[in-house]
N, C-alpha and C positions, 0 to 999 in steps of 0.2 A: 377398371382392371385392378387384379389385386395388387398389390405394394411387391416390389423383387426386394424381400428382404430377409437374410438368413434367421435362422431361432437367436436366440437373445443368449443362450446357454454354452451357444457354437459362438458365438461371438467371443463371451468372456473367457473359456479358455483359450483361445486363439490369439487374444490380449495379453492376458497372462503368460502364457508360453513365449509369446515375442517379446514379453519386458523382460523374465528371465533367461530366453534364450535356452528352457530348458523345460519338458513337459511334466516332471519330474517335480521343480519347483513350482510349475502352474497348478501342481494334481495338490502338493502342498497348500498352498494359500487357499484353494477355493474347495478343502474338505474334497475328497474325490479320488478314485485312483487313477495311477498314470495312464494303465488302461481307455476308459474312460474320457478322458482329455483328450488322449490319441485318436477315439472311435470319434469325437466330437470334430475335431480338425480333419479329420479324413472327409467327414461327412461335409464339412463346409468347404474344402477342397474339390469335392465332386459338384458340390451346389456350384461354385463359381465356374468351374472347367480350367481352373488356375490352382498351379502345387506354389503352395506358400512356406513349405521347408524343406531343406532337401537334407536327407537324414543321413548321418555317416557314422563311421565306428564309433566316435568319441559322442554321438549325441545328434543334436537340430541344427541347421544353421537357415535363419531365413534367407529365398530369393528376393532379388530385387523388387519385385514384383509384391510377396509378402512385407517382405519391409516399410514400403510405400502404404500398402493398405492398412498395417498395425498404426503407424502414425495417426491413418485417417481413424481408424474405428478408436483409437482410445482419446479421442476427443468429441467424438461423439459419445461415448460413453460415458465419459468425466460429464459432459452437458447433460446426459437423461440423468445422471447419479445425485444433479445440483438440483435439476428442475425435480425431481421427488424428495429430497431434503426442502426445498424450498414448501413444496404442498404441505410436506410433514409436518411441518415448521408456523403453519399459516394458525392461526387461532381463532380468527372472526375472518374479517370482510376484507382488512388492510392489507393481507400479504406478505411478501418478503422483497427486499432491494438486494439486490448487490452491490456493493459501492466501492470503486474506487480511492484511494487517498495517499497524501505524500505520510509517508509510518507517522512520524515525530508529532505530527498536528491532531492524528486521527489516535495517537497513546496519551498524550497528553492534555489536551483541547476537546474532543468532539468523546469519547471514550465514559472520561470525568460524570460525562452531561446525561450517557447514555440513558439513566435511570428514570429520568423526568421523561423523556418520550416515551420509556413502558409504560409510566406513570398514566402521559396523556392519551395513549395512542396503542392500548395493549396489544391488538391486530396487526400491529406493524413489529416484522423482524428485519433486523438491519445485520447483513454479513458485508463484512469490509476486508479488503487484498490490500496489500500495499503497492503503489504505482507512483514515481516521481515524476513522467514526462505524460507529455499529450499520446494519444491513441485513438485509431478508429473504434469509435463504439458500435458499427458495425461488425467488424472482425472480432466482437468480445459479448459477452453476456453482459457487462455492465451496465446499469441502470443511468448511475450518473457517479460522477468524482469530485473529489473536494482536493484543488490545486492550488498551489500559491504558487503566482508569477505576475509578470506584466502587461501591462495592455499591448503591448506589441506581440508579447510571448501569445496572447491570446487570441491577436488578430491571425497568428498561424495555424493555429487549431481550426479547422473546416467544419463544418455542418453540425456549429455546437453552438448552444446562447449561456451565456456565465451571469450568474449571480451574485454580487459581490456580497462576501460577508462582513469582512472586516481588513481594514488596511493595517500594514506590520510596521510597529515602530520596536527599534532593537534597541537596546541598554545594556551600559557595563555591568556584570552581576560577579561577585566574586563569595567565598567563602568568609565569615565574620572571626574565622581563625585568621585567614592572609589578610587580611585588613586591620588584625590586633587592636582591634576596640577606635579606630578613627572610625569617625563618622563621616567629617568633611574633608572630601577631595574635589581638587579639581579636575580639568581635566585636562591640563600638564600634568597633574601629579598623578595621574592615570600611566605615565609613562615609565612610573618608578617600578610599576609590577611585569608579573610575567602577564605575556600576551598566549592565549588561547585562539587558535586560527583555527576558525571553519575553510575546511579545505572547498567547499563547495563555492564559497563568494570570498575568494584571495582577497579581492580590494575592501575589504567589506571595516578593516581598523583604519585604514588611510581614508576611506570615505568620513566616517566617524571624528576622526584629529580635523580632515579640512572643514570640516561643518562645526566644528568648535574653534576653528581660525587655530589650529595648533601646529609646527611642525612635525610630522609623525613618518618622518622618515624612517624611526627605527619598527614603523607600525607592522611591517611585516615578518616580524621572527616572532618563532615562538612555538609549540607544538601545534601538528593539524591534526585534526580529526572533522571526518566525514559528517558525523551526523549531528544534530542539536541537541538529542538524548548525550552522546558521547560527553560535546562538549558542555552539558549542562554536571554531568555526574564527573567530570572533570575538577570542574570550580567550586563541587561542593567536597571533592577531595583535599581542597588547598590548593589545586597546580598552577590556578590564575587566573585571572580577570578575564570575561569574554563578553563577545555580542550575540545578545539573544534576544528573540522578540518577548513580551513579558507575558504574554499570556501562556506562553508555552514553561515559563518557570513560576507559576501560579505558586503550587505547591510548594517550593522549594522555599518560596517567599514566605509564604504564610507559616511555615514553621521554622522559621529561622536560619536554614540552611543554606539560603543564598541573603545577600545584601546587594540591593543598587549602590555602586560605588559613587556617581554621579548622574542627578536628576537631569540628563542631558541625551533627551532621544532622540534618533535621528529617525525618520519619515522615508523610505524610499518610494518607488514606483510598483513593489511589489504589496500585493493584497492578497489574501485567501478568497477562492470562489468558490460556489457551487456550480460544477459543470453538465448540463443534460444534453442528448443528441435534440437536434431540431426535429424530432418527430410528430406525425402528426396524432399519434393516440400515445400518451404516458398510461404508466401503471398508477392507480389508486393510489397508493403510499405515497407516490412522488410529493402529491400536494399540501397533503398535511406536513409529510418531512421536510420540506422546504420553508414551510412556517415556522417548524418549530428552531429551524436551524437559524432561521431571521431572527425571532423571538431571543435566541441566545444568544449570539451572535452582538444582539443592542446592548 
């Protein structure tokens, strides 16, 4: 039986018009007159036997019923728009991944690297989203994601197998202007500067003082900020000392713009993984990208 599926043409005005809520603006974006647009949505109106706008003086306003369906069609269309960039995209045999990642790891960390996997692997394109928690990779085009958590955090994640990259050890890093040319500190003397709080891990300087046997009761003041980028371009303004994993201030290091204030890391429970769905066929790319991500990774 043939597929019950509207023209592709009725579709996208129909999309259009439901995101502006106006045909006017639909006839705009997709080149066309309003006309047009109108003759299109009529036509897909009669196709369903469902009025998906009900029209009044001042213009459209979607029915319940239309509103319901725009949701559905523009994710489905956002999905055919990815999977034809994706073909477009393809050069040899390797394909394209989607991949998931928490931003900081994947700007910093995996990004840097990217040039060596054209290098090895020109067939393979890697488009990456930003994503900080667990997700059904059913309910997602996603291929696979690179997460930093814990092996419990992991054991919550369902119908996924993790690859461990790398385990996170975090270090004081501050600016070599707020540290005025000392070199050696300790790490009581860690307590004489400003404290930089990742809001994300509150305990994260009181973890740090007791693994150094220090009292660090005053370890929690000091400004928050949400992310590792933030508080990395923080420390290299001068506002103060913070805890970062070191491979994420690579750069900062290498060109002088952060300083270890003390060679004293702490090791938590948290490691970066690669995350795939337990499926039983992977995409081609998977395999080789997973190597090369071990390979880097060592």
């Amino acid at each position: 039986m043939p597929r019950k599926i509207p023209m592709l043409q009725a579709l996208n005005c129909f999309e259009a018009a439901a995101r502006h809520q106006s045909y006017t603006h639909a006839a705009r974006e997709l080149a066309l007159t309003q006309s047009a647009v109108s003759r299109q949505i009529a036509a897909l109106e009669t196709y369903l036997g469902v009025q998906l706008f009900q029209r009044t003086r001042h213009g459209v306003l979607l029915t319940a019923a239309g509103a319901s369906y725009a949701r559905q069609i523009a994710a489905r269309l956002d999905g055919l728009e990815r999977d034809t960039l994706d073909t477009m995209a393809r050069q040899g045999g390797g394909g394209a991944l989607q991949l998931a990642s928490v931003p900081t790891f994947a700007t910093r960390w995996l990004m840097p690297r990217l040039h060596t996997l054209a290098s090895a692997h020109p067939d393979i394109v890697v488009h990456i989203d930003a994503y900080t928690k667990p997700f059904m990779f059913a309910d997602t085009e996603y291929d696979a994601a690179l997460y930093a958590g814990t092996p419990e955090q992991l054991a919550r994640w369902p119908g996924t197998r993790a690859t461990l990259l790398m385990h996170e050890e975090i270090l004081p890093v501050a600016s070599p202007r707020l540290l005025a040319g000392r070199s050696s500190w300790s790490a009581h003397d860690v307590l004489e500067l400003p404290l930089l709080q990742p809001s994300t891990r509150p305990g994260a300087w009181r973890q740090w003082f007791d693994a150094m046997q220090v009292d660090g009761a005053q370890a929690r003041y000091g400004a928050r900020y949400e992310l590792f980028s933030m508080l990395a371009m923080a420390a290299v303004q001068g506002q103060g000392v913070t805890l970062l994993p070191r491979m994420l201030v690579e750069t900062e290091l290498a060109r002088g713009e952060l300083q270890i204030v003390c060679e004293r890391p702490l090791r938590g429970q948290r490691a970066y993984y690669l995350i795939e769905p337990e499926a039983a066929h992977e995409k081609a790319a998977l395999q080789p990208f997973r190597q090369w991500l071990q390979q880097q990774a060592a």
